[in-house]
C-alpha positions as CSV (number, residue, x, y, z in Angstrom):
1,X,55.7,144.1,17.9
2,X,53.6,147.0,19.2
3,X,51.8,146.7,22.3
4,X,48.7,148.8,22.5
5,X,48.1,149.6,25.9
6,X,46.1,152.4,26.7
7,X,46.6,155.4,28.9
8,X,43.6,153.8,31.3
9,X,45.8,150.1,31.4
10,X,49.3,151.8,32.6
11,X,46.8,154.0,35.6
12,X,45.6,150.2,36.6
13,X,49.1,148.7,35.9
14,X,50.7,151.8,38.4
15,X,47.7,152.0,41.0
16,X,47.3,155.6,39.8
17,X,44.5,157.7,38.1
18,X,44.6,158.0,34.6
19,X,45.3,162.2,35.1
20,X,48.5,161.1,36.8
21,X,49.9,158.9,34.1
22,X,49.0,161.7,31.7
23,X,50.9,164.1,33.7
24,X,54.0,161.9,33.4
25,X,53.6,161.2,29.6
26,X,53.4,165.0,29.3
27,X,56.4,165.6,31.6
28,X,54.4,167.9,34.4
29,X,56.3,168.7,37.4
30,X,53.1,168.0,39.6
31,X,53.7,164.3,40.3
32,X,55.7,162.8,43.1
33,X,59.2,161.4,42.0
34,X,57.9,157.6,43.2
35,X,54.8,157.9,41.2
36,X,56.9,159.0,38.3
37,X,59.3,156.5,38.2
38,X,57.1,153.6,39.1
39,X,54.6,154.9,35.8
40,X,57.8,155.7,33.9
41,X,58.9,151.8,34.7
42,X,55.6,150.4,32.9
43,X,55.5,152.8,30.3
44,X,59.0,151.5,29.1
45,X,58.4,148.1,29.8
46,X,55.5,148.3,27.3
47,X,57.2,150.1,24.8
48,X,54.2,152.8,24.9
49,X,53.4,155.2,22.8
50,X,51.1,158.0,22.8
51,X,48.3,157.7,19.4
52,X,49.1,160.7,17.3
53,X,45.4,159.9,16.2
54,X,44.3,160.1,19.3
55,X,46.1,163.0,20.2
56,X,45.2,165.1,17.4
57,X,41.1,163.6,17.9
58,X,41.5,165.6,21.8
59,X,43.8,168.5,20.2
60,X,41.5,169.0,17.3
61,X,44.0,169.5,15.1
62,X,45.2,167.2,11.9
63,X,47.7,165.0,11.6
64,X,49.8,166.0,8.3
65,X,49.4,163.9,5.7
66,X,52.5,162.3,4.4
């Protein structure tokens, strides 16, 4: 089973902003080790997964159809 949480649910879930847990997702070196292990934690206990849809809706480009 898939659980949908969104980027803004893991920033409440880890006391961080949502700019934070983005930078973790998208492996930036700009976050503190804590803060990236303690988001890292609740992104694998959630099984999360970035939306491709999503993704592609902020990259502006299209997902490949299959």
């Amino acid at each position: 089973m898939q659980n949908n949480l969104t980027i803004k649910e893991i920033a409440k879930l880890a006391n961080s902003s949502v700019s934070t847990v983005s930078r973790v997702i998208n492996n930036s070196k700009n976050v503190s080790e804590n803060t990236r292990k303690r988001i890292q934690t609740i992104i694998d206990q959630n099984n999360f997964q970035p939306s491709m849809i999503a993704r592609s809706m902020v990259s502006k480009k299209l997902i490949p159809s299959r």
